[in-house]
Each structure stands twice: as C-alpha cells, then as structure tokens.
C-alpha positions as CSV (number, residue, x, y, z in Angstrom):
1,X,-96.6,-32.2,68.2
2,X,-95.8,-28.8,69.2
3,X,-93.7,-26.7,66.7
4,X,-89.9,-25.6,67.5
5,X,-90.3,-21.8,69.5
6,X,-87.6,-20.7,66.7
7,X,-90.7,-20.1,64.8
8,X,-91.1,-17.0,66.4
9,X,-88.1,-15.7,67.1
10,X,-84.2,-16.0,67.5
11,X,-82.3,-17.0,70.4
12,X,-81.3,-13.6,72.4
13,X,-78.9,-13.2,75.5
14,X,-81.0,-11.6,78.3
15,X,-80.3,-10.9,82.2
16,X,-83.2,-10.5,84.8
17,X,-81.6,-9.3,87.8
18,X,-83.4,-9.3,91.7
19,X,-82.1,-7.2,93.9
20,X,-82.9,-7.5,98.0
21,X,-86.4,-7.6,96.8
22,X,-89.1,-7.3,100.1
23,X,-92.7,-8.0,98.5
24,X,-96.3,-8.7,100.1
25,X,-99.6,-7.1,100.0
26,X,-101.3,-4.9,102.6
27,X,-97.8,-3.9,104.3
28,X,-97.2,-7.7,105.2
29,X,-93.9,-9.4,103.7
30,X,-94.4,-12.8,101.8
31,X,-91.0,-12.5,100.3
32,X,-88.1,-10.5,102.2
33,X,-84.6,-10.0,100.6
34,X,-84.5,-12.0,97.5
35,X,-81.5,-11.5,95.4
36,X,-80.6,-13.5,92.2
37,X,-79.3,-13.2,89.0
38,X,-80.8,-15.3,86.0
39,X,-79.5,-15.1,82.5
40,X,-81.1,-16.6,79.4
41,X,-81.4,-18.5,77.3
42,X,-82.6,-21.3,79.4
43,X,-85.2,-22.5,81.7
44,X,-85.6,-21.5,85.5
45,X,-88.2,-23.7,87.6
46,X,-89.7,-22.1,91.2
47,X,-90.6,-24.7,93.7
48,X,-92.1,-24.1,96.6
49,X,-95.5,-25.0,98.3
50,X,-99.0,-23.3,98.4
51,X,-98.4,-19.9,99.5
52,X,-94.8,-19.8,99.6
53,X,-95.0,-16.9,97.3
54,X,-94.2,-18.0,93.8
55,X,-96.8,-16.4,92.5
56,X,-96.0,-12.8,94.4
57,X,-92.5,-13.2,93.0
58,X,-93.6,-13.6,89.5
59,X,-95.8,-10.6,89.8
60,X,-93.0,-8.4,91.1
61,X,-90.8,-9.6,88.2
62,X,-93.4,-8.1,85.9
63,X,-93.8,-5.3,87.5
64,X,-97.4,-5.6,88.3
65,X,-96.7,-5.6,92.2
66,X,-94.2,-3.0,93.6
67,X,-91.9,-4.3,96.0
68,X,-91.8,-3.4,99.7
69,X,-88.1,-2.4,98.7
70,X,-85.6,-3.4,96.3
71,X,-85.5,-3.3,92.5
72,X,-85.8,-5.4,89.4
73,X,-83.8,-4.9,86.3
74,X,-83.8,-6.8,82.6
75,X,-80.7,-5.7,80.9
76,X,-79.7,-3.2,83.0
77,X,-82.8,-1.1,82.9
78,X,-84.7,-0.7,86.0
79,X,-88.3,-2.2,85.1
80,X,-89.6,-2.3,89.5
81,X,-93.1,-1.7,89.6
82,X,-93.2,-0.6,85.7
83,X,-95.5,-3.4,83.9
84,X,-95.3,-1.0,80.7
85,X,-91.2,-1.3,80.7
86,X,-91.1,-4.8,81.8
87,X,-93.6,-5.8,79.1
88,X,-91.3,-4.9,76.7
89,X,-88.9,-7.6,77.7
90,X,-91.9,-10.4,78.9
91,X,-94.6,-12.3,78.1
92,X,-96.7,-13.7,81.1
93,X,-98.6,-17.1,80.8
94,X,-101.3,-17.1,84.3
95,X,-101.8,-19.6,86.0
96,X,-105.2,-18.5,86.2
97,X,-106.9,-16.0,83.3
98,X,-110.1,-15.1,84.6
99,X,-112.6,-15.9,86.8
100,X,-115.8,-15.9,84.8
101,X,-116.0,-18.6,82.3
102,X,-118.6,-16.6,79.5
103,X,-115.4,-14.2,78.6
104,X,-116.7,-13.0,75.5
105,X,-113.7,-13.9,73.5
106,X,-112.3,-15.6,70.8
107,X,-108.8,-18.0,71.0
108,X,-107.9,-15.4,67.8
109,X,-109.3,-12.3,69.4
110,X,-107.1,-13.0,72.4
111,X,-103.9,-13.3,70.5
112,X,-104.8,-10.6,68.3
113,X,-105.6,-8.3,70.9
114,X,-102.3,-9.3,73.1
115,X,-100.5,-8.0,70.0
116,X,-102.4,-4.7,69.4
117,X,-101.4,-3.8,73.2
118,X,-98.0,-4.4,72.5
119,X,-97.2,-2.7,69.1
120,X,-97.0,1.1,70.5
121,X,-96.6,2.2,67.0
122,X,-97.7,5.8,65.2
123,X,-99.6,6.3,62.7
124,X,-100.8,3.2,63.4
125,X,-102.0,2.2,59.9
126,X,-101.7,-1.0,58.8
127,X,-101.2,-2.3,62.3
128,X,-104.3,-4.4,62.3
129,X,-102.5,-6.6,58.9
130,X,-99.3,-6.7,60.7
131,X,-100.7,-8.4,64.0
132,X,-103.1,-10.5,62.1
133,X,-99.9,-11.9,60.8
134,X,-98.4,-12.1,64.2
135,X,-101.3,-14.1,65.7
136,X,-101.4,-16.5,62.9
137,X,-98.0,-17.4,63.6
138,X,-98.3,-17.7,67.4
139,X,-101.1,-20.5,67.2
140,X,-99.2,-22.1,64.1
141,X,-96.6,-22.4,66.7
142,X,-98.1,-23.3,69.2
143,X,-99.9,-26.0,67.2
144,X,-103.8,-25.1,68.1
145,X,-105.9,-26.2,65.1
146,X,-107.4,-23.5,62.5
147,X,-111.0,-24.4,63.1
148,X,-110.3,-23.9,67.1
149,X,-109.3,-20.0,66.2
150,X,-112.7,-19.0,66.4
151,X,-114.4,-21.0,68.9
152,X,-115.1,-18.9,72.4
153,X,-112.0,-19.6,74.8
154,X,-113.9,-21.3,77.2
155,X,-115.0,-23.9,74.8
156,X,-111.7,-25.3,74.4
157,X,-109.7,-27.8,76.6
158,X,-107.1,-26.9,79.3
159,X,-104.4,-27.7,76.8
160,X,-105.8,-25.7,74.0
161,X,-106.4,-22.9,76.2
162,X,-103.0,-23.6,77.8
163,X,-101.7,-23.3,74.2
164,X,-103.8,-20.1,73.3
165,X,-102.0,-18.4,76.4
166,X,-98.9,-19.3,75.3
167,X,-99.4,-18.2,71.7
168,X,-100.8,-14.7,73.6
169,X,-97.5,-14.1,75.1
170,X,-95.5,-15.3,72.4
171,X,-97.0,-13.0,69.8
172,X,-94.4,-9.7,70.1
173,X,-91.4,-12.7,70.9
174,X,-90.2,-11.3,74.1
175,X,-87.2,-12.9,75.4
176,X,-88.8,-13.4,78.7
177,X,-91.5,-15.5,79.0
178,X,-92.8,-15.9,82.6
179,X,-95.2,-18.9,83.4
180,X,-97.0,-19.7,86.5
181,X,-98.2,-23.0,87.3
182,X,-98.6,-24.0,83.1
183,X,-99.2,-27.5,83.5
184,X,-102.3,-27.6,86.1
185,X,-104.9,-27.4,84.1
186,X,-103.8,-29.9,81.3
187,X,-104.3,-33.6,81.2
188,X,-101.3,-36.2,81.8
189,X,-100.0,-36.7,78.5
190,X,-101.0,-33.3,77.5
191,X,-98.6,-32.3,80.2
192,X,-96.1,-34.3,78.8
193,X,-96.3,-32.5,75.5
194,X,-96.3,-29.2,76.5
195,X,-93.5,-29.8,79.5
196,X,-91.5,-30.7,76.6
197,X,-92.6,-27.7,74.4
198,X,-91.7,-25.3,77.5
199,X,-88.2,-26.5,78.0
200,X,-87.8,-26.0,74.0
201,X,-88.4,-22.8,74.3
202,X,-85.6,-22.4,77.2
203,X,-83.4,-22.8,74.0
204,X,-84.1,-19.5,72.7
205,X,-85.9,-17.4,75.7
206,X,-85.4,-17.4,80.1
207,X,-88.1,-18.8,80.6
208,X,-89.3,-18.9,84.5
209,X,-91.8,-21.1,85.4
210,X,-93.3,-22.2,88.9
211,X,-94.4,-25.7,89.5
212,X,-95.7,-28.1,92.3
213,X,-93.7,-30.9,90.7
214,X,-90.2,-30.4,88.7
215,X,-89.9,-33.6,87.2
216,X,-91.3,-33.5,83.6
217,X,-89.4,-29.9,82.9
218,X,-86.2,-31.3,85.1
219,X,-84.5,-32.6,81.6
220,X,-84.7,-28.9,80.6
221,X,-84.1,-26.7,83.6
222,X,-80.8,-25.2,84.1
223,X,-81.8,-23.5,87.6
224,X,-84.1,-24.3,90.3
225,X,-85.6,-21.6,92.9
226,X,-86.4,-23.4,96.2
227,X,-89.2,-21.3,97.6
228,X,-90.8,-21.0,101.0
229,X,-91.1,-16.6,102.2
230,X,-88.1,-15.5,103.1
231,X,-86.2,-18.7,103.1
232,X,-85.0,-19.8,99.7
233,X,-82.5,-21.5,97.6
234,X,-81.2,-21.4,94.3
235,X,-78.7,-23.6,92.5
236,X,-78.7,-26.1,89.8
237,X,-81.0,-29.2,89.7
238,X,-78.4,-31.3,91.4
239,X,-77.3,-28.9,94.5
240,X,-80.6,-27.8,95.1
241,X,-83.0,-31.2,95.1
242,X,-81.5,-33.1,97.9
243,X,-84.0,-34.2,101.1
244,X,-82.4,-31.6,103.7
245,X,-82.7,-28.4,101.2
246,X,-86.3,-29.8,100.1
247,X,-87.3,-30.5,103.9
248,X,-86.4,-26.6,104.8
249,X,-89.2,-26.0,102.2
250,X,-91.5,-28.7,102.6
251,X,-91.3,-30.3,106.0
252,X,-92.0,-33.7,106.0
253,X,-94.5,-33.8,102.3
254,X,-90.5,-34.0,101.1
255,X,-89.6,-38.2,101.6
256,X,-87.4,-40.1,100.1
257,X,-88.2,-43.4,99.0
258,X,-85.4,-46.1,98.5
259,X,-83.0,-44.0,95.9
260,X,-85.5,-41.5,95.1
261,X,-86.6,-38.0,96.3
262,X,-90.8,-37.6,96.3
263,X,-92.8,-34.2,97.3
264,X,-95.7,-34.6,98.2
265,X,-97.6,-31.3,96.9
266,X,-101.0,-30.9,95.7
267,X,-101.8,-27.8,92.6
268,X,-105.1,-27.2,94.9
C-alpha cells in the first residue's frame, strides 16, 4: 500500500491561473484561448482524445513551451515560458521519460539527482546529505522497496518506475504536481493502487492530471477539463460528463449504454 503524501509535505493553498492561452508548435495553434482558474488543494483531470492537446497544455503550464500568446501565473507570479520559475512551484510526472531503454541510471540516482537540480543553494556544502535525505523519503513514500533503489530504472516494472517518477517530483514537495497520462504504463490493479494514491495526494497538492479514462481518479477529482483544440469545457464531474458535452469532444467513441456513459478511447 502506498503511503499518505503528508509524508512529504503539508497541505498548502495554491492558484494556477491560464490566461487566453494560444499554444502549438511551428506557428500552428493546437490550443487557442484557454482561460481557467484552478486552485489547490485538489485534483484536476484533462480529458480529451489523442491529439487534442493535453499534453501541449501541460507543457505550457510548466513553462517548457511558450505560448503563441497569453500568460500563465502560480500565485500571482508570471511563470509563461519560464520552466526555472514554474519549477519552483511543480513537479512533472511524463508520461513518457525517455526514449532509449539502457539510461544509465539508478531508481536512487534519479531522485537524487531531481533534488540536486532543485536545491539552488550557496555554498552548497552539505547539500549532497540533505538530498540523500530527501530521496530516501520520496521512495519511502512512494512505497518502492529498498533493494529496488539501486537496480537500473529500466529493470523495474511500469508501476515501480511509475512510482520512481513520482517520488522524482515529489522530492522538493512542490505544491503542484503535474501528471500526464500516469496510469498507462501500469497493470490493472496496479492502476488501482496508484489511482487511489494520486487522488490522496489531491488532499494536500493541485494535482493536474490527463487521462484517456476518468473513472478510477473520478472519486477524487474535483474538476474536469474537457479537451479537444480550441474547444473545451471545464466544470465539476457532474456538469461536465454528460453524452452531449462528451460527444463535442469525442464524436460518436462517447455512447451511452442503458444508464451509463462509456468512451471509447485507446492510451495508443
């Protein structure tokens, strides 16, 4: 069983705001004029189907893709296009970590290294003691077994790596954590663990996540994102998951079946 996030860190009052944000690559929009507000704690889910631009949303959140126009703030401090400021305030679970599956890297060495990034401290003696501390409590947390700590990160399962990224972004306790797609990779009741985990630590964090299918984080999530380019929809579970709003992003993949409301999405 996955440990309670309060392990790491109290639960803080944030604000991520979006404002008319236009973002694509190569001069062509994916998303145009996004605006919300989402406040934390609690858990956010983004819905929307392959390319719908989930992923280019979370990226502009972060700051790692500039928008087209509009700006991005945490708290009231403008973080747009600034992965160094809007680091500060989140940590970013990929769906994807890299492509090449002989990374050269420990389950420990990623934490640790996640932390030394982080910690802009000077002189920076006694650093490496502090964030060795810090990284044994992120994979405490996050439950991954001692004698996994040191094994090469593509030796482990998709949940234990899932939980190694999580314990990489947990590690300086930002009160933002960002998570794209977390559940893909990870078998079915692995996925039920750590779908329960993720809306725990909506308690204490915003955490945002994007997902082909809301159902094992719906218990959880306080706000859904309805995604498809520039049309979207945001609202709580109940206002936003009926057949005509789901249709607008879905087409016909969204049915309804008796009393029940199915969409039929694939994570490929």
């Amino acid at each position: 069983m996955l440990h309670s996030p309060r392990a790491i860190g109290m639960a803080v009052q944030v604000e991520l705001i979006a404002k008319d944000l236009t973002v694509g690559y190569d001069g062509e929009a994916i998303i145009d004029g996004f605006s919300s507000s989402f406040r934390g704690p609690g858990l956010v889910q983004v819905l929307g189907p392959n390319g719908s631009g989930k992923t280019t949303l979370l990226r502009a959140l972060l700051g790692i893709l500039r928008p087209f126009k509009g700006r991005i703030l945490v708290n009231g401090e403008d973080v747009t296009g600034r992965p160094e400021k809007a680091g500060a305030f989140m940590g970013y679970v990929p769906q994807y970590f890299v492509p090449e599956q002989h990374y050269p890297m420990t389950a420990w060495e990623l934490v640790m290294n996640s932390c030394l990034l982080h910690v802009r401290r000077w002189p920076r003696l006694g650093l490496g003691k502090r964030c060795r501390q810090l990284a044994k409590r992120a994979l405490e947390v996050v439950d991954l077994a001692p004698e996994e700590w040191h094994k090469g990160f593509w030796e482990l399962s998709g949940g234990q790596r899932q939980r190694v990224l999580i314990a990489r972004a947990l590690v300086h306790d930002p009160s933002i954590l960002v998570m794209d797609e977390p559940l893909s990779a990870v078998d079915p009741q692995g996925r039920v663990e750590l779908a329960r985990y993720i809306g725990s630590l909506a308690s204490s964090k915003l955490v945002i996540v994007t997902s082909h299918d809301p159902t094992l984080m719906l218990p959880h999530t306080d706000v859904i994102v309805l995604l498809n380019r520039s049309y979207y929809v945001i609202g709580r579970p109940d206002e936003v998951l009926t057949l005509e709003k789901l249709r607008k992003v879905y087409g016909e993949a969204a049915l309804k079946v008796r009393e029940c409301i199915h969409i039929c999405d694939a994570c490929r």
